[in-house]
C-alpha positions in Angstrom: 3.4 11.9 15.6 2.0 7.9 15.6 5.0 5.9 17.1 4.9 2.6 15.4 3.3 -0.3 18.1 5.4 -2.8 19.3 4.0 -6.5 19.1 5.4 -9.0 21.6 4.4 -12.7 22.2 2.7 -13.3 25.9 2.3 -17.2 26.8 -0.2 -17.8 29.8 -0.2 -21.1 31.1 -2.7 -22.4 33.7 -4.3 -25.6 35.3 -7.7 -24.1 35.9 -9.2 -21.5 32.9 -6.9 -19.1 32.6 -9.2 -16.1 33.5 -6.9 -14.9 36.2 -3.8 -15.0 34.0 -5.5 -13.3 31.4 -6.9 -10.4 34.0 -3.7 -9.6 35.6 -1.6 -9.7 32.1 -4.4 -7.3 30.4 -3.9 -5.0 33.6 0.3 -4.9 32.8 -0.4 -4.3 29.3 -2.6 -1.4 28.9 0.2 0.9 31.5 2.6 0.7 28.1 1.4 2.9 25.0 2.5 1.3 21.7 2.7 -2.1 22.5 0.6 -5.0 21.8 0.4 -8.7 23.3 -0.2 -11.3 20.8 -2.2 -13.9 23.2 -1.5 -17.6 23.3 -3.9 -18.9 25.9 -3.1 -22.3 27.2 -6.2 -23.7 30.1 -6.5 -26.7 32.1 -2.5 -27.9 31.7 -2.6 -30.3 33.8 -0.4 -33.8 32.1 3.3 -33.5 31.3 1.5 -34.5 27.4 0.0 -31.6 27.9 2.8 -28.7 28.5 4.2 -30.7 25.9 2.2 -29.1 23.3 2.8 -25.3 25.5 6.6 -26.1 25.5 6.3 -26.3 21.5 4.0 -23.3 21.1 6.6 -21.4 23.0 9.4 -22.3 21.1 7.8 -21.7 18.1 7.4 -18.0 19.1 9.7 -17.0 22.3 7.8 -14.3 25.1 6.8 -13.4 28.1 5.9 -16.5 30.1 3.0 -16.3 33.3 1.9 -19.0 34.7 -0.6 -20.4 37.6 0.5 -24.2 37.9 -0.2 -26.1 41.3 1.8 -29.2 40.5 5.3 -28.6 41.1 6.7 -30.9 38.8 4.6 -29.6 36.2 5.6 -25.7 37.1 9.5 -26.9 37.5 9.4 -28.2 34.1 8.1 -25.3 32.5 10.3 -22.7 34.1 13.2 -25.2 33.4 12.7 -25.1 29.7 12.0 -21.5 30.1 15.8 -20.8 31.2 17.2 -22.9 28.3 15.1 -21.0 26.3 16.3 -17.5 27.8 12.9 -16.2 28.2 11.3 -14.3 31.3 8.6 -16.4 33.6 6.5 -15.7 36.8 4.1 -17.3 38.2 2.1 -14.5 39.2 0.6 -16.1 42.1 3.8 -17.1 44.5 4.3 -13.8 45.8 0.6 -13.4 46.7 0.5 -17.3 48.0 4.0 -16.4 50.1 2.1 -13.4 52.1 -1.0 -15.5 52.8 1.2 -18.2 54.2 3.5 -15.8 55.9 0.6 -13.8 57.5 -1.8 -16.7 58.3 0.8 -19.5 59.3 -1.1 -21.8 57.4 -0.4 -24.6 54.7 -1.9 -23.9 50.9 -4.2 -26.1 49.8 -3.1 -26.6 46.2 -6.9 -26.7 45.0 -6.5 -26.3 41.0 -9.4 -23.7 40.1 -10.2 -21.9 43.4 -10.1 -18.6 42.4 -12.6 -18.9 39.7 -15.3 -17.0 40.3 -18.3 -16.2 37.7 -18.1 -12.6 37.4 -19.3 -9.8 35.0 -15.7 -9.8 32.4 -17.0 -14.2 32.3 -20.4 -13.8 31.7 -19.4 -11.0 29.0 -17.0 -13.8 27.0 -20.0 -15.9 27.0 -22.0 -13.8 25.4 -19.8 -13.1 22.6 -19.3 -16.6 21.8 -22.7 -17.1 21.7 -23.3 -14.5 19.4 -20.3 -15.8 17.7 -21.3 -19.1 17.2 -24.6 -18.0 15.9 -23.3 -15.5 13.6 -20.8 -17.6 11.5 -20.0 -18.3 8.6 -23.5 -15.6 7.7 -25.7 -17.5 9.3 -27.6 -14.5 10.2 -27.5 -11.3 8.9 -30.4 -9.1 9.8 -28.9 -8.3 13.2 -25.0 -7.8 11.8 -25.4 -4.1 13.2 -24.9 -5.7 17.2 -21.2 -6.8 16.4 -18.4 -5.4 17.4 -16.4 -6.7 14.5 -17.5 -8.5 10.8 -14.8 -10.2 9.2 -15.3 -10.8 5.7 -13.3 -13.1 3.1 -13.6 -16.2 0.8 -13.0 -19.4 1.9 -10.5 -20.8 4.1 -9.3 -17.1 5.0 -9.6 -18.5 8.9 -12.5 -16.4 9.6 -14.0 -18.5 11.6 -11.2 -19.6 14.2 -10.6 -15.8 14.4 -13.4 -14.7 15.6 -13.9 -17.2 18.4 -10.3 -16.6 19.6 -11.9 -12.4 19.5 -14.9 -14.1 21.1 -13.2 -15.3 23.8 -11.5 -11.7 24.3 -15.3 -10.7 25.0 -15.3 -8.8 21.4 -19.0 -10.2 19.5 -17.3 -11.0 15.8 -19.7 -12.3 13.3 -18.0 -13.4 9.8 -19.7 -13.1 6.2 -18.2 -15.1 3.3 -17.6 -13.8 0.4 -19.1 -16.2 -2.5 -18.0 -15.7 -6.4 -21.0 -14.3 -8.8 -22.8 -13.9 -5.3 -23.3 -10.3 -4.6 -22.3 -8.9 -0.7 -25.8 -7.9 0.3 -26.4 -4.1 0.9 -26.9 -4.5 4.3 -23.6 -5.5 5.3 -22.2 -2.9 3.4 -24.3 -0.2 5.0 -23.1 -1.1 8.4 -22.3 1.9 10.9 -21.2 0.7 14.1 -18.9 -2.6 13.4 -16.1 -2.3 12.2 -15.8 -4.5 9.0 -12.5 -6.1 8.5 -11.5 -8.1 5.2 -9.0 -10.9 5.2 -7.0 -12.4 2.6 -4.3 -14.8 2.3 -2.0 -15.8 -0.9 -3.1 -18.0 -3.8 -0.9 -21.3 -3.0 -2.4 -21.1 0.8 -5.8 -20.9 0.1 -4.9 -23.9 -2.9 -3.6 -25.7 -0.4 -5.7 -25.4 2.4 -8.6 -26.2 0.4 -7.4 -29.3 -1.4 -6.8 -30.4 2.2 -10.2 -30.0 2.8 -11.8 -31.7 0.1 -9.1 -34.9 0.8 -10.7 -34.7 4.2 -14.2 -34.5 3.3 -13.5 -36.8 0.5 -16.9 -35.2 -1.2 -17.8 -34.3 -4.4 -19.5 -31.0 -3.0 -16.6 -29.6 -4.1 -16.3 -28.8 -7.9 -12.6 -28.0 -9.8 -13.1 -23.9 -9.6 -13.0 -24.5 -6.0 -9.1 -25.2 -6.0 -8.2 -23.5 -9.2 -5.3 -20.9 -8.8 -7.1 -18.8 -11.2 -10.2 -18.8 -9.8 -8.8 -18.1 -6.2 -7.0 -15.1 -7.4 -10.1 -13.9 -8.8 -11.7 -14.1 -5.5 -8.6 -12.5 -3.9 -8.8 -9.7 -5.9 -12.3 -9.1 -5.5 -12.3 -9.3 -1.5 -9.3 -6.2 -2.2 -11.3 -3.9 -4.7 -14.6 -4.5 -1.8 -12.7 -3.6 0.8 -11.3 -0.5 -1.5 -14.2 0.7 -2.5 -15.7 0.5 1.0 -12.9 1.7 3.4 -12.2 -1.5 5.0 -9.2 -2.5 6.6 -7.4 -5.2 5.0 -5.3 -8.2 6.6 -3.4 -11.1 4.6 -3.1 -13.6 6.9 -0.9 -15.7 4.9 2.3 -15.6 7.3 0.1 -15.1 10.4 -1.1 -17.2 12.9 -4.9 -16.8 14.4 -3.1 -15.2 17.4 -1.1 -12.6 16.1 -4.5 -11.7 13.2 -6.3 -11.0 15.8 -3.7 -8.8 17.5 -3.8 -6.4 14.3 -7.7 -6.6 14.1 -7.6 -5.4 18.3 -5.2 -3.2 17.2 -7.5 -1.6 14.1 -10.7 -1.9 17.0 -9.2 0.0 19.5 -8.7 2.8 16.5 -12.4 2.7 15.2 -13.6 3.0 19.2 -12.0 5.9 19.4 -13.1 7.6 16.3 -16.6 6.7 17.0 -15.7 8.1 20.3 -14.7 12.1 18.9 -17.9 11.7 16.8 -19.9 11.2 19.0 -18.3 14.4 20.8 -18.3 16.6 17.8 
């Protein structure tokens, strides 16, 4: 029997890149079966302005705090709003810091970034935001069968920001829009090993969000069918009957932030890895 998976909120704060944060908290995850981090990544926090913005974030959506932070005031203030907060904090490098200092006899350093090193999981994330980056928004599409992941999905469905934050999770996303009276090419629906994921969000957010956008732009590239509530639930319900028709997985992101989207779409990979997996064996 499939016990339903557990999602939980896991904040990781550092002055340097993060990579060592994000190593050991991938490590603790994996040991418990059902349960799933929803990532918020916060590198180079180094100005009070700037644990502002983490202090927000966590409030916003309460978790599991680690942290590498070599200014103390910086890590006092943190772990202070943590308490009022009532949520659980380490940083995950005093008790290795308090051997070394212990068993050597020496003063630390407090040199932000030291432990950065350029190894194989580094050059990996690279690589898929490279890919990424090239791959957006269909930029290319004769080499769609190298991703890991193809998101598909009108406009505005935050394709593109969720596939760099799966980028930089070393997963190769590539996204294809979906264009009304413009025909999905046969290529992308013949693919074997992505896995194709739609996305979808409600009628007023994807109004909203593009008005926005043509305020911003203050363009005329942009005709009335663009933000028409008829014409978007057109497109809405032609993304579902694709993704019906082909057996994709389907994810409104209305209510959900680019953290916890990707989380589900992890979630649905680590699935289609291992069914690729038994056929392979079979």
């Amino acid at each position: 029997m499939n016990k339903s998976r557990h999602y939980f909120h896991l904040h990781l704060v550092s002055d340097s890149t993060g990579e060592t944060l994000m190593t050991v908290a991938r490590a603790a995850t994996v040991q418990y079966e059902n349960v799933q981090e929803i990532e918020h990544v916060y590198p180079l926090v180094r100005s009070q302005k700037q644990l502002d913005r983490v202090i927000s974030e966590i409030e916003k959506a309460p978790g599991i705090v680690l942290y590498t932070l070599v200014d103390d005031e910086i890590a006092k203030r943190l772990e202070q709003k943590c308490r009022e907060l009532g949520v659980p904090f380490v940083n995950i490098l005093d008790p290795v810091f308090a051997v070394f200092q212990s068993y050597l006899n020496v003063t630390q350093t407090h040199r932000i970034g030291g432990q950065h090193e350029l190894d194989a999981e580094y050059f990996k994330r690279m690589e898929a935001l490279n890919y990424t980056m090239i791959h957006d928004d269909g930029q290319i599409w004769d080499d769609l069968e190298s991703a890991d992941i193809v998101l598909i999905g009108i406009s505005r469905t935050s394709k593109t920001p969720t596939c760099i934050y799966l980028a930089n999770r070393g997963i190769k996303a590539a996204n294809v829009p979906l264009v009304p009276n413009i025909a999905l090419p046969d290529s992308v629906k013949k693919l074997k090993t992505p896995m194709v994921v739609g996305l979808i969000a409600s009628v007023e957010r994807i109004q909203q969000i593009r008005r926005n956008r043509v305020l911003s732009l203050n363009s005329g590239a942009y005709n009335d069918t663009y933000v028409d509530r008829k014409e978007i639930s057109q497109e809405i319900n032609m993304t579902r009957r694709l993704c019906t028709e082909q057996g994709w997985p389907l994810i409104d992101v209305t209510r959900r932030s680019v953290e916890e989207t990707a989380a589900e779409i992890l979630t649905l990979f680590k699935d289609h890895k291992n069914r690729q997996k038994e056929g392979h064996q079979d």
